[in-house]
N, C-alpha and C positions, 0 to 999 in steps of 0.2 A: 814564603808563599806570595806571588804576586796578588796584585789589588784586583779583584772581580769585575770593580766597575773603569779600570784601565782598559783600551785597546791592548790587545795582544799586538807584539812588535813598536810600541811605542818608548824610546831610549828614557835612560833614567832624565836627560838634559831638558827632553820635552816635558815629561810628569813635573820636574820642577819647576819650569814655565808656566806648567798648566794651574799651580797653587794660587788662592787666593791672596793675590801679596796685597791689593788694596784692604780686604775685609782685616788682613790681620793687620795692617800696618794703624788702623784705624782702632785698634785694642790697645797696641801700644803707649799712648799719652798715659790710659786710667792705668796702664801696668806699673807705668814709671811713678805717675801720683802715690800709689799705693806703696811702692816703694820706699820715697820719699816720706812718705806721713809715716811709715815703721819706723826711720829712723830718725824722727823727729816725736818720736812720741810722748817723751815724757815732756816738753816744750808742749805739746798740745794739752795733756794735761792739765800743767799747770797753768795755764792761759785761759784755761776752759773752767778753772775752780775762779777765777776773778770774773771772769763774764758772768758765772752764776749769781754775786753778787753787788754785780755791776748796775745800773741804773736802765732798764730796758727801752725808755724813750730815745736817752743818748745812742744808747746803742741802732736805734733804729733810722737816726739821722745818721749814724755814723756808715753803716750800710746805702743811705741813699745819697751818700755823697761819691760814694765809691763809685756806685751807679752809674751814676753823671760823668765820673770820670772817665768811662768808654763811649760814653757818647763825641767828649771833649777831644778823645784821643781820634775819635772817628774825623770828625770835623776838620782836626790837623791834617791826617790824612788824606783826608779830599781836597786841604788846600795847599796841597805837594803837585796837585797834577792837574792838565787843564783840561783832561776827560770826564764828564759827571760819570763817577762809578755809582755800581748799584745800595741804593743804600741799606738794604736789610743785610744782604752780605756781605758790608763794608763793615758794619756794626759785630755782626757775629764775629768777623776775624779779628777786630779787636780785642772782643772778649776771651778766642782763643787763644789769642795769642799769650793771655797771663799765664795759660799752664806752661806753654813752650819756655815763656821768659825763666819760670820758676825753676824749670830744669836744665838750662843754659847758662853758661857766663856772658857778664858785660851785655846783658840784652840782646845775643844773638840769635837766641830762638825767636823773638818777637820779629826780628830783623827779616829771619829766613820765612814764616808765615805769611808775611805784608811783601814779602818777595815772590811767591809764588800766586799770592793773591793780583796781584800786581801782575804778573807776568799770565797769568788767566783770564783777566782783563783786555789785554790785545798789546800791551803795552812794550817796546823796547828792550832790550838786557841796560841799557846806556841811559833809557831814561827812570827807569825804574829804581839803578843804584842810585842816580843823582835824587830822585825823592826820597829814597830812605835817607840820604845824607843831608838832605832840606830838613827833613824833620826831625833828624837827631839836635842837628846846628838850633833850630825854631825852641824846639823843647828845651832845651841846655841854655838858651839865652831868656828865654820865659822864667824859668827857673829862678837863674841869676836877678834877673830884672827881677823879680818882686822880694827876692833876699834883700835886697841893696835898698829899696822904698821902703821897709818897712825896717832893718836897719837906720836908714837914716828920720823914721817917727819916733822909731822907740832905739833909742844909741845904747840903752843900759842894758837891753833885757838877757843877753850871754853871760856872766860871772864867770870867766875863763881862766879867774886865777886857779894855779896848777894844774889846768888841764891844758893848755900845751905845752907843746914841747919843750925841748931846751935848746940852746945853738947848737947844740953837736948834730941831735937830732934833721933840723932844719936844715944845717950843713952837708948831711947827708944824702938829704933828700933830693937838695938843690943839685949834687954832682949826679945822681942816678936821671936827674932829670935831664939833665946836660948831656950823658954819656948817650941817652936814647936819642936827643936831639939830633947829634954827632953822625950818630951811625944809620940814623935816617936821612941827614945830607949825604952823607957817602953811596948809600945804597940808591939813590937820586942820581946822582952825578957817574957813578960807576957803570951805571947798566941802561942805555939806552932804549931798550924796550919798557921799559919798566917807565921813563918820562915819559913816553910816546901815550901811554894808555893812561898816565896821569895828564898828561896835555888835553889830551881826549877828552877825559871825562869834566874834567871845568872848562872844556868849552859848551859841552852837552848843557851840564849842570847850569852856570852862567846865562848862557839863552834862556832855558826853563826860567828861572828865577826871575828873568826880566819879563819874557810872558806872563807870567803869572800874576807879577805885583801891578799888572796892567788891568786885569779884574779884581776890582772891590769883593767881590764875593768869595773868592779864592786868597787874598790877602786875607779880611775877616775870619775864614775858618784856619788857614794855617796859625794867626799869630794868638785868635783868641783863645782858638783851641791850645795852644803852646801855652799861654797862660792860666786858660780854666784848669786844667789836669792838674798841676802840683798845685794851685789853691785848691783845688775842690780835694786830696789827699789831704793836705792841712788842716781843711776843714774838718777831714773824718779823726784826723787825729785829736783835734780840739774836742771832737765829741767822745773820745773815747775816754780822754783825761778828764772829760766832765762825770763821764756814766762811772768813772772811779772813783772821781772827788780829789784830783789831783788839787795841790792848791797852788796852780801856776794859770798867770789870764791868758787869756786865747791869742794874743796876737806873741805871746811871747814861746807860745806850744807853736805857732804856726812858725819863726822864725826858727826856734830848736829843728822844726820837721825841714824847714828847706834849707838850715846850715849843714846839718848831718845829710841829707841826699847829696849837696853839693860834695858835701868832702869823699864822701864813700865812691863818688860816682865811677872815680878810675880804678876802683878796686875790682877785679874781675870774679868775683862772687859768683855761683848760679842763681838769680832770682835777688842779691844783695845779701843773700841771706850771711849774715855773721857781721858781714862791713858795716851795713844799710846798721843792723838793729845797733850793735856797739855803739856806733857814731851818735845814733840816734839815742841812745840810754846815756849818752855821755852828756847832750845836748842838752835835755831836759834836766839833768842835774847841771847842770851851767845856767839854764832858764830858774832855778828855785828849786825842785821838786827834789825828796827825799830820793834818795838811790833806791831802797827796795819800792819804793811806790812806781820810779821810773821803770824799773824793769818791768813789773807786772803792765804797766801803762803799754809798751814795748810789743811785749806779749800779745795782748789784747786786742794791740791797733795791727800785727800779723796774722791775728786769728781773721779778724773783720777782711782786711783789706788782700788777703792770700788766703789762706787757708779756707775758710769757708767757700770760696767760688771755683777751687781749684780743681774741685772732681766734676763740677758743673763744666769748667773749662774745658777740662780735659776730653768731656764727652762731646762736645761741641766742635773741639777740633778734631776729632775721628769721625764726626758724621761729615766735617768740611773734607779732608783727606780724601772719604769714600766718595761724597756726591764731586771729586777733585774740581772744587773750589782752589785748592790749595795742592 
């Protein structure tokens, strides 16, 4: 029986055009959340039974650290490109962007949000990739850089006996590294289009870079912001292990929290979820902490710093989709 409220003579091709693909595509993030938290459920759980008798002050530093950290990522962001974007909804896509990340590998839902953000902005396809690649490169050496300063205050705080590898292990790793190396010179060398759009793009990229580091105030927000986010994440984690009563000091929770991001980093997890916590539960028992106290510690600093914002997120980015912010 045809639809009442269709024209009569109108092809099936049209009625499907005529659907609302914004309204629903804008449902989809909470579908997928919902999804995800089903089959993470007993992980919620039990994550949810240690926050009940967690320390609710910690906890609430541990959330305002979180906080901060979309401001800090915002910040980076603005100092990717030499247009002042808008800033309330430079901040929202931030904050949407954690659902997308959480349902993605290797950060590319965040990637493709700040891409569409970006490109709704007025902005380039050529300049737009070279900022997300600023802020990957800014973020990943921020990182780094405060691993290595607080390594080099505190040299002891990892106890790494048996937790790495062995040579074979490391041998292994070293050739799988090599064979990727290899076969991305070849794919370089072999196909001339493929140079031509990499030539391209670091010359794009390269200009921008040099613009940019030409304003203070755009140096400022890329590099501080690259640095404020994983200390202020560190920070949350420090509160979390405090609201459990972990008995590791803060500077050596914060080095467990940016050892384990760094090593997990290449692991193409959606959201890190498995690499990110492992590494991380490995980490803080290498810092002191008892295993079962890490893992719950784990748990809790995932509940704070994902789970709880992620249905927030998630609706945040379907209202961005709909008003096509994004």
């Amino acid at each position: 029986m045809a639809n009442p409220s269709t024209p009569p003579g109108v092809s099936a091709a049209e009625r499907w055009r005529r659907l609302p693909w914004r309204t629903i595509a804008c449902l989809v993030p909470a579908l997928a959340v919902g999804v995800w938290a089903a089959g993470h459920r007993s992980l919620l759980v039990a994550g949810g039974h240690d926050l009940l008798a967690a320390d609710r002050f910690w906890l609430l530093g541990a959330l305002a650290a979180t906080s901060l950290g979309w401001v800090a990522v915002a910040f980076a962001r603005q100092g990717t490109v030499l247009e002042s974007l808008p800033t309330g909804r430079l901040l929202a896509t931030q904050f949407a962007a954690t659902a997308a990340n959480q349902l993605t590998p290797a950060g590319i839902g965040a990637g493709a949000v700040n891409l569409r953000f970006l490109r709704g902005c007025g902005l380039p396809l050529a300049r737009t990739s070279a900022a997300l690649a600023l802020y990957a490169l800014a973020e990943s050496v921020g990182r780094v850089t405060l691993l290595l300063v607080l390594l080099t205050v505190f040299p002891h705080a990892l106890r790494l006996g048996g937790l790495m590898p062995g040579g074979d292990a490391l041998v292994f790793v070293g050739a799988v590294l090599a064979a990727g190396a290899l076969a991305v010179a070849l794919v370089l060398v072999s196909m001339r289009r493929v140079r031509r759009f990499i030539r391209g793009f670091l010359v794009t990229a390269l200009t921008d870079v040099r613009s940019l580091h030409m304003r203070p105030a755009r140096v400022l927000g890329l590099w501080g912001g690259s640095l404020a986010f994983p200390a202020l994440q560190a920070v949350s984690l420090v509160a979390v292990t405090n609201a459990l009563g972990l008995p590791v000091s803060a500077p050596h929770v914060a080095i467990a929290y940016l050892a384990a991001t760094c090593l997990a980093a290449g692991i193409p997890a959606p959201g890190g979820v498995g690499s990110v916590d492992a590494a991380l539960a490995i980490a803080l028992v290498a810092a002191g902490a008892p295993t079962a106290a890490a893992t719950s510690a784990v748990l809790a600093f995932r509940i704070v710093t994902v789970w709880l914002p992620l249905l927030p997120a998630a609706l945040t980015l379907g209202a961005l989709v709909r008003g096509k912010v994004v």
